[in-house]
Structure formats: structure tokens, C-alpha cells
C-alpha positions in Angstrom: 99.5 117.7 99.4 97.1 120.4 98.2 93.1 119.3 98.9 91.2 119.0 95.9 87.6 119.2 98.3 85.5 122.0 98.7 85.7 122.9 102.7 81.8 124.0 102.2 80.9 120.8 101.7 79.3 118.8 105.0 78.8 115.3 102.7 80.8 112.3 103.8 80.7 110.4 100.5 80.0 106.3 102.1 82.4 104.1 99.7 80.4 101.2 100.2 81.9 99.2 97.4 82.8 95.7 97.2 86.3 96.4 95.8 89.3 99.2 95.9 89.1 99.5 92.0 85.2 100.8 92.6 85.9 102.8 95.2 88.9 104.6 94.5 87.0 105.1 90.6 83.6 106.9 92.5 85.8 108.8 94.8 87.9 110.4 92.4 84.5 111.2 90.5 83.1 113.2 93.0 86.4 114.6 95.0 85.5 118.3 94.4 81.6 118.3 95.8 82.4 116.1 99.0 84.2 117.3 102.4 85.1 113.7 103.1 85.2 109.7 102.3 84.1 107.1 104.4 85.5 103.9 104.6 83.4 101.2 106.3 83.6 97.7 107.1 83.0 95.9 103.9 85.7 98.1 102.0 88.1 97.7 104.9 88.0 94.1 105.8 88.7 93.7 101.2 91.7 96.6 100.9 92.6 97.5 104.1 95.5 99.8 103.9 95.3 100.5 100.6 92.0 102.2 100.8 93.8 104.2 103.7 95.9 105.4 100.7 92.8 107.3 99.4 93.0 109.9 101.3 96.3 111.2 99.8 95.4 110.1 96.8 92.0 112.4 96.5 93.4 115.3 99.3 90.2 114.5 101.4 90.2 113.7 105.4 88.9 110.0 106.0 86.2 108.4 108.0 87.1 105.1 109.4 83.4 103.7 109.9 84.7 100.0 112.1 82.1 101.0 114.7 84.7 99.2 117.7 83.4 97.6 120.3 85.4 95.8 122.5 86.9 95.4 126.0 88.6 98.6 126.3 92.4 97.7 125.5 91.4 96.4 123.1 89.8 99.4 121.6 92.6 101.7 122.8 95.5 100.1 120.8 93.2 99.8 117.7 92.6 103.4 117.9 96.6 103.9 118.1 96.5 102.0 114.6 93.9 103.6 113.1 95.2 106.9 113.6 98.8 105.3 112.3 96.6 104.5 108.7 95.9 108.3 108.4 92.1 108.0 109.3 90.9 111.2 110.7 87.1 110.1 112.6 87.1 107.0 113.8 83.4 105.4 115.1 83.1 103.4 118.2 80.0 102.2 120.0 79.0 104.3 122.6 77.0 101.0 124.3 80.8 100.2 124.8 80.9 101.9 128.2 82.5 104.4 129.7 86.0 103.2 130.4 86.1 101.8 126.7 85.2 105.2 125.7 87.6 107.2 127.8 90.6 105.3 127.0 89.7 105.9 123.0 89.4 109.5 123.2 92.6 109.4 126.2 94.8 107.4 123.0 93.3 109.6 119.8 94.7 112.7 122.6 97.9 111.7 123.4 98.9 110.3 119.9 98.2 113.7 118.6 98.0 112.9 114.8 94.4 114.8 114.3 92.3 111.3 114.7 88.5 112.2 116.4 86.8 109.4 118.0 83.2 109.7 117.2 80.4 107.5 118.9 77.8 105.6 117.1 74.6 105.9 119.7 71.8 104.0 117.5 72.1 102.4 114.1 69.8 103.8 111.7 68.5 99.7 111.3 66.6 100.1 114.5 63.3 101.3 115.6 61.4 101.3 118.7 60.4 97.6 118.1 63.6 96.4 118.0 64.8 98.0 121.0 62.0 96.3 122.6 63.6 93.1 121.9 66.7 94.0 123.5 64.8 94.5 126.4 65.4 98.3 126.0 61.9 100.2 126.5 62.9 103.7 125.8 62.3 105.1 122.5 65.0 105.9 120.1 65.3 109.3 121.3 65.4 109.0 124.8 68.0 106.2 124.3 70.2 108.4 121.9 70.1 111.0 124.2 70.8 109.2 127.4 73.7 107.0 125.7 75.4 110.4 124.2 74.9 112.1 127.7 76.9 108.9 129.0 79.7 109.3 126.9 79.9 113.2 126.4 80.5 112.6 130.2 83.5 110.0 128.9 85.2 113.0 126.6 83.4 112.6 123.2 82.7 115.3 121.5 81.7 114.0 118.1 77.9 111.3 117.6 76.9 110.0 114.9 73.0 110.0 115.5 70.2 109.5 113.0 68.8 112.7 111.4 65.9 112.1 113.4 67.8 112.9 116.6 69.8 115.6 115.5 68.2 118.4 116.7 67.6 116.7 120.2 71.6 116.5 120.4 72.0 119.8 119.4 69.7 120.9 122.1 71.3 119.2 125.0 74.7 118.8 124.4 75.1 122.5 122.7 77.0 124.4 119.6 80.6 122.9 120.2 79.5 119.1 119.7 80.1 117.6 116.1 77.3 115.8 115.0 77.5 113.5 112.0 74.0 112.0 110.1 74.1 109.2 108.4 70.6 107.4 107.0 70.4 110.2 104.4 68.5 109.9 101.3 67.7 111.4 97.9 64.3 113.6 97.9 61.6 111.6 97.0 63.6 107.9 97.4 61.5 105.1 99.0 62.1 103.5 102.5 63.0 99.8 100.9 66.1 99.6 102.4 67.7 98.4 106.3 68.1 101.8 107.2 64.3 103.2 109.0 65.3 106.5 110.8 65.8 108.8 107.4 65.7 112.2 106.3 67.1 114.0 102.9 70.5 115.4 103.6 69.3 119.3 103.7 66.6 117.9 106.1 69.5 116.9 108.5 71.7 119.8 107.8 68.4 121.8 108.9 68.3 119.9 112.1 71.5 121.3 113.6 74.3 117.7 111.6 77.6 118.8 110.6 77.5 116.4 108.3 75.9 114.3 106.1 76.5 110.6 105.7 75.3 109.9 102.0 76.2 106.4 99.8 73.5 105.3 97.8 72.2 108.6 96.3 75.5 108.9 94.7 77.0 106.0 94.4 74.1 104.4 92.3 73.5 108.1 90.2 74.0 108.1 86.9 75.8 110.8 87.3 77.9 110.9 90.5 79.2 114.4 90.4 75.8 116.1 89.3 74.3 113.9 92.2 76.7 114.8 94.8 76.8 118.2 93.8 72.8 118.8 93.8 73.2 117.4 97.1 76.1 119.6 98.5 73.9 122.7 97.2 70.9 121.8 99.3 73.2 121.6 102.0 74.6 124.6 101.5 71.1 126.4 101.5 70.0 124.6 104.6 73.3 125.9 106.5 72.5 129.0 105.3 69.1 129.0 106.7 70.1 127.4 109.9 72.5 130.2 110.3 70.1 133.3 110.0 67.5 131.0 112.5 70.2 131.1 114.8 71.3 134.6 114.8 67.5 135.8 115.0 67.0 133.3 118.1 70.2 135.0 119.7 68.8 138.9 118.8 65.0 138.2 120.3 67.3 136.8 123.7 69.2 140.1 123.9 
């Protein structure tokens, strides 16, 4: 079928509803201002397949947020099924090793149906303190980047990382990485959510993300569409700028 999305746009709308009625409602509302949906654990575990189904339904590519981690067969043959349900990113933990990870991306490979596996390498819920607790003592940053060196080693090529790490990624592991933000908020919101390692969505676009993980900020707008569309604009002009940064960095080398 035709897509209905703007390719432009880096914003992977978060349909974190409670039910497929909701969902499928927002995402229709905002289909031509986002590059993609994400479907995460709540939505998933209520509809399932049918919330596969948006994807044809709104002509946009799917994130399949189930964050797996498991004993690696395990992992492997649900990546063979998740790729069967049309999902196009899938998210595993990257704290699920190195053979887990290998076999994921060695599965999304040879089933050759376009499915990325992407590693999580710290939940935006954590800060330094609670690493501490884990008995972790490096910062967030030095964890992220050691755990993303550790699987970039395993074949992935695609991290979700806070916004806060995103230029430290970009850095180390180079142009040809994907790198996907989530913890993205509205200019001006307050921090009184779970999520402690934010930025605005142009903020991470600046940083060197791909993408832009963003729920709340449109899902709770009055209107969805404006909101989502304000947003893909800053994006746009923060791509834009990152662009001509680039290009002068790459003259002063010659």
C-alpha cells in the first residue's frame, strides 16, 4: 500500500494506550507528521496482533518496543515471530549478552523480511544512583558506551540511548549507526515523570538521534496533529543545522 507518512519526519509516535480503540484513534490522527509508531508492552500484551495490523492500516513502519531479554533461543525464535507480525525495529536488551545478541541480529538477517534489531543500553528510569544499587559504579555514560561497544561488536547497528548519550554514540561508533532517543519531552515540560535522562526532541535531533521517541507530548495535546507537527518542524530545523555543522567540520579537515 501507498504510505501516508512524511519520510522527513524522525518522530516515532509511542502508542502508549491502554486499548486498540485509543491507539489506532491517535495514530490515524497524526499519521502524516510521524515517520513511525511504536508499539510497547502495555498495548501489546492488550491487542497483540491486532495492533500489528496498524501498520497497514496507517502505511507507517512499526516499532516493536518488547525490550527481550532472555536466554538466547529464546530470543532468537521470538525475533522470527516478530518479524512474521510485520514489525520493522524490534528492541532487545543489550545487558542480554553477546550470544543472545548475535543470534537476534543472525535470525532478523536470514529471515530477510526488513526487521532491525535495535538494543536498549540504559532505560531512561535510571540515573547514576540507581546503577549504584546494582552494584554498577560507572556513570550512565560510561555504561552506555561500554554496553553499545559490546554489542556493536555482536552485529547491532541500531541503540536506543537516552538523548543525553546521543552524541557520545555518535562519536564512537560513527555516521552509519542508527540511533533512536526516547525520554523526549515538550519545551518547557517538568521532570515529574519515571523517565530522568531528558531532552526536547530538537535537542536530541541536535545531538547526532535519528529519531525521536515521543508519547506524552502528543498523545495528551489537545491537539495531536498541531503537537506532533510543531514537533516534526523542530526536528526538521535541528537536522538542518546538524547537517551544515557537519559539512563545515568536514571542510576545516580538508
Amino acid at each position: 500500500m501507498t504510505t501516508t507518512h512524511n519520510l522527513a519526519s524522525p518522530i516515532v509516535f509511542a502508542l502508549d494506550f491502554p486499548n486498540i480503540g485509543s491507539a489506532r484513534t491517535a495514530a490515524n490522527e497524526v499519521k502524516s507528521a510521524v515517520g513511525m509508531l511504536k508499539i510497547g508492552l502495555e498495548l501489546f500484551v492488550e491487542a497483540g496482533r491486532e495492533a500489528m495490523q496498524m501498520g497497514e492500516e496507517t502505511g507507517l513502519p512499526l516499532f516493536l518496543d518488547l525490550k527481550l531479554h532472555d536466554i538466547p533461543v529464546t530470543v532468537e525464535r521470538a525475533v522470527a515471530r516478530a518479524g512474521a507480525l510485520g514489525a520493522r525495529i524490534l528492541t532487545v536488551h543489550a545487558a542480554g549478552g553477546p550470544e543472545m545478541l548475535q543470534r537476534a541480529v543472525r535470525r532478523a538477517e536470514a529471515d530477510g523480511n526488513g526487521l532491525q534489531i535495535t538494543a536498549i543500553t540504559l532505560l531512561t528510569s535510571l540515573d547514576k544512583s540507581d546503577l549504584a544499587r546494582l552494584g554498577v559504579e560507572a556513570s550512565p555514560a560510561e555504561y552506555v558506551r561500554n554496553i553499545a561497544k559490546m554489542a556493536f561488536e555482536s552485529g547491532v547497528k541500531s541503540f536506543v540511548c537516552s538523548p543525553h548519550e546521543v552524541a557520545a554514540l555518535r562519536q564512537s561508533l560513527g555516521e552509519t549507526v542508527q540511533l533512536i532517543a526516547p525520554g523526549v519531552r515538550a519545551d518547557g515540560a517538568g521532570g515529574d515523570d519515571d523517565q530522568k535522562r531528558t531532552m526536547t526532541a530538537s535537542e536530541a535531533i541536535a545531538n547526532g538521534a535519528d529519531w525521536v521517541v515521543v508519547g506524552r507530548p502528543i498523545r495528551d495535546a489537545s491537539d495531536r496533529l498541531a503537537a506532533a507537527s510543531a514537533i516534526r518542524e523542530s526536528c526538521r530545523a535541528a537536522q538542518q543545522q546538524r547537517q551544515e555543522t557537519r559539512q563545515e567540520t568536514l571542510l576545516r579537515q580538508r
